[in-house]
VEXROMI-545130 format. One record per residue (C-alpha): residue in one letter; x, y, z. Coordinates in pm, whole numbers, plus 32768, in hexadecimal, padded with zeros to 4 digits. Example, Ala and Ser with C-alpha at 12.3 -4.5 7.8 and 13.67 -1.06 7.14 Angstrom:
a84CE7E3E830C
s85577F9682CA
END
This chain:
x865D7F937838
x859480DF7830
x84D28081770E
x84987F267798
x83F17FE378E3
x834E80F97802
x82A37FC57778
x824A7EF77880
x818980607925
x80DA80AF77F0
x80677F4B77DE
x7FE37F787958
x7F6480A9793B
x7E79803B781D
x7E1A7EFD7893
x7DA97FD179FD
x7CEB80CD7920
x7C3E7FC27843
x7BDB7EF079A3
x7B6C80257A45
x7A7F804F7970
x79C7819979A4
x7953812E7AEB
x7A6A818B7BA4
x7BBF825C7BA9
x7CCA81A57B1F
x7DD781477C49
x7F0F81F47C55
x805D813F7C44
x812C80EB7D81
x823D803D7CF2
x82E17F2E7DEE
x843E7F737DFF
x84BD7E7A7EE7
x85FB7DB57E88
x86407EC77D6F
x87867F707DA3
x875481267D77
x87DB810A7BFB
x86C4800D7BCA
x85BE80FF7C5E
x864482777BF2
x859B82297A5A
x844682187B2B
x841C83857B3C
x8467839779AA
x831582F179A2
x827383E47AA0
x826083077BAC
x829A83D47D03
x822582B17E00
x82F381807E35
x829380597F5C
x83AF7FC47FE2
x83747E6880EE
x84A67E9B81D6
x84D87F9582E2
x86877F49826B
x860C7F908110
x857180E18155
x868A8168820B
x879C811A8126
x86E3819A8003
x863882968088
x8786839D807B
x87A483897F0B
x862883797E6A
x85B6844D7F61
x85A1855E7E76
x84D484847D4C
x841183DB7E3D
x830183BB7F4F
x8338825C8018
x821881A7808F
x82468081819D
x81997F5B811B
x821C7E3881EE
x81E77DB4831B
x828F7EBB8415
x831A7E55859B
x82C97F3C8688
x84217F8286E8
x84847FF2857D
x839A80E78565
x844B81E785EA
x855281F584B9
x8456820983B1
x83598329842A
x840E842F83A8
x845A838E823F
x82F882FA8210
x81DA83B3815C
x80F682898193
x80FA814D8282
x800B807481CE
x802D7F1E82DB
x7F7D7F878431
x7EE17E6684A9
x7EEF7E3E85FC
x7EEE7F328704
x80307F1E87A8
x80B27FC58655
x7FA380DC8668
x8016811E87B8
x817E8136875D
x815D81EB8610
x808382F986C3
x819D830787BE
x82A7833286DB
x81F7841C862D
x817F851B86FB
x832A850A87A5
x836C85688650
x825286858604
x81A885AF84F8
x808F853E8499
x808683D58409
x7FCA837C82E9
x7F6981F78302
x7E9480FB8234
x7DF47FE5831D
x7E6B7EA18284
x7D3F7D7D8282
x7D577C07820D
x7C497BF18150
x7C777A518158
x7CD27A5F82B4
x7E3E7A0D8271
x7F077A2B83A0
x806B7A2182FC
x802F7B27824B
x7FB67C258347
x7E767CDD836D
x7D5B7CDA8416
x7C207C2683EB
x7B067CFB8327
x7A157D22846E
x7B507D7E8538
x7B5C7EDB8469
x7A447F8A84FB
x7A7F7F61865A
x7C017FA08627
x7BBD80E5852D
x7B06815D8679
x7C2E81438755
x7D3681AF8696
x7C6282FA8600
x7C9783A9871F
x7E23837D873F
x7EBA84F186D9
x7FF2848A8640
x7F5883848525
x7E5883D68433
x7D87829D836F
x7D4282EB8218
x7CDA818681CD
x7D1480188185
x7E087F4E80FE
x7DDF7DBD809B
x7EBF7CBD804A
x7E207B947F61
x7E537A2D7F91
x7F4B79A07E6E
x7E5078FC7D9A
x7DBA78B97C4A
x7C5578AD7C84
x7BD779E07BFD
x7AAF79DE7C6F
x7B0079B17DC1
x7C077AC27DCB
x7B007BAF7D11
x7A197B4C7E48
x7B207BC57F55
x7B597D217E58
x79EA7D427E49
x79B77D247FAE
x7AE37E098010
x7A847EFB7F52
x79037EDC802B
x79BE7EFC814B
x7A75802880C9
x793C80DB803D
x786A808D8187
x798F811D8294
x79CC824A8193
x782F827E8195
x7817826C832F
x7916839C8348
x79D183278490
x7A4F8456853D
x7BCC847884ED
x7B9A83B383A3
x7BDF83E28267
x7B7F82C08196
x7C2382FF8056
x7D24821D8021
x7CD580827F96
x7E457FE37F48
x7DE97E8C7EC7
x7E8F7DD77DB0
x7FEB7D847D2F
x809F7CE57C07
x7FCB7BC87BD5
x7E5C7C347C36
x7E6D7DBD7C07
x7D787DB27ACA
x7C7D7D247B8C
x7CC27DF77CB0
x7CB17F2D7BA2
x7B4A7E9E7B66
x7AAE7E9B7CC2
x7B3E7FFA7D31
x7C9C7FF07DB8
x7D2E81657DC1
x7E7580E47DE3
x7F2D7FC57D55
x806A7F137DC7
x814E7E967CA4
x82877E247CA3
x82E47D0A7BC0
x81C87DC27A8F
x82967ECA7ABA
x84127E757B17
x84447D1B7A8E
x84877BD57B76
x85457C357CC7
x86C87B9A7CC2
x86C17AC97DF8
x881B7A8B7DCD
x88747BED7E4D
END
């Protein structure tokens, strides 16, 4: 099983480097851990991997006790406002803030507990509204609001892609994301730091690799198909 995973990262890791191209940094590696029970998870830090996304509020909580030590959780699901409160001490990064009833809560929760949030705001770029997210000319006006809320800090965007096989739509969205990004991180918004583009996952991450993700999302690359069954 090890050398299965060992292969399936060294395969991703080249085929980001090779995408990237020179232009930009390769992406790092958040491996999606959801539906993986700890054993299943623990070989990631063999591989160097220290950040793992997990979906479920249930999810981070149960895991959290034992990988805690390996591993830096990032929230990358669409999070209630009234679950908030069990993750903001076990989170390094809540990547889905996209409305602002959640800002409002995770800067509550955070300054009762004497934190700081980190937080990624989470845009459809296809206007999806399933998925979560906000519309791409909702950012601006919503980056302004939330900037000045002392317990959350934005350090930049994250985007979920429409399940598709029209490349050169999706490379559209990427390439437009990653305008949006650029343009946000060049205004310098007081309380901002736009540093952060999560965008791509198991099925589009090469091309998200290609038009300047820092940070991709893989799961099934990485892990294998999730056992529903479980």
């Amino acid at each position: 099983m090890e050398a299965l995973l060992r292969q399936r990262y060294d395969s991703a890791l080249s085929a980001i480097a090779q995408a990237s191209e020179g232009r930009y940094e390769p992406p790092r590696i958040i491996a999606v851990t959801k539906t993986h029970a700890v054993e299943e998870i623990l070989p990631l830090s063999s591989l160097g991997i220290t950040e793992i996304g997990e979906n479920r509020v249930q999810e981070i909580v149960e895991k959290w006790p034992d990988l805690k030590e390996k591993f830096r959780f990032h929230c990358i699901g669409r999070l209630q406002t009234n679950k908030v409160k069990y993750i903001i001490d076990k989170v390094c990064l809540i990547q889905s803030l996209d409305r602002m009833n959640l800002a409002l809560e995770i800067d509550r929760q955070a300054q009762k507990a004497g934190v700081v949030m980190p937080v990624l705001i989470q845009v459809s770029p296809a206007g999806e509204e399933q998925k979560g997210g906000m519309l791409p000319e909702e950012v601006r006006p919503f980056l302004r609001e939330v900037s000045r809320m002392p317990g959350l800090r934005v350090q930049g965007l994250m985007a979920v892609m429409p399940n598709t096989q029209e490349q050169d739509y999706l490379a559209g969205l990427f390439r437009d994301m990653r305008t949006l990004f650029e343009q946000l991180r060049d205004e310098a918004i007081p309380g901002v730091v736009m540093q952060e583009l999560s965008m791509g996952m198991s099925g589009d991450y090469v091309l998200a690799a290609r038009h300047g993700a820092t940070m991709v999302r893989l799961g099934s690359a990485l892990l294998g198909p999730r056992d529903y069954s479980k």
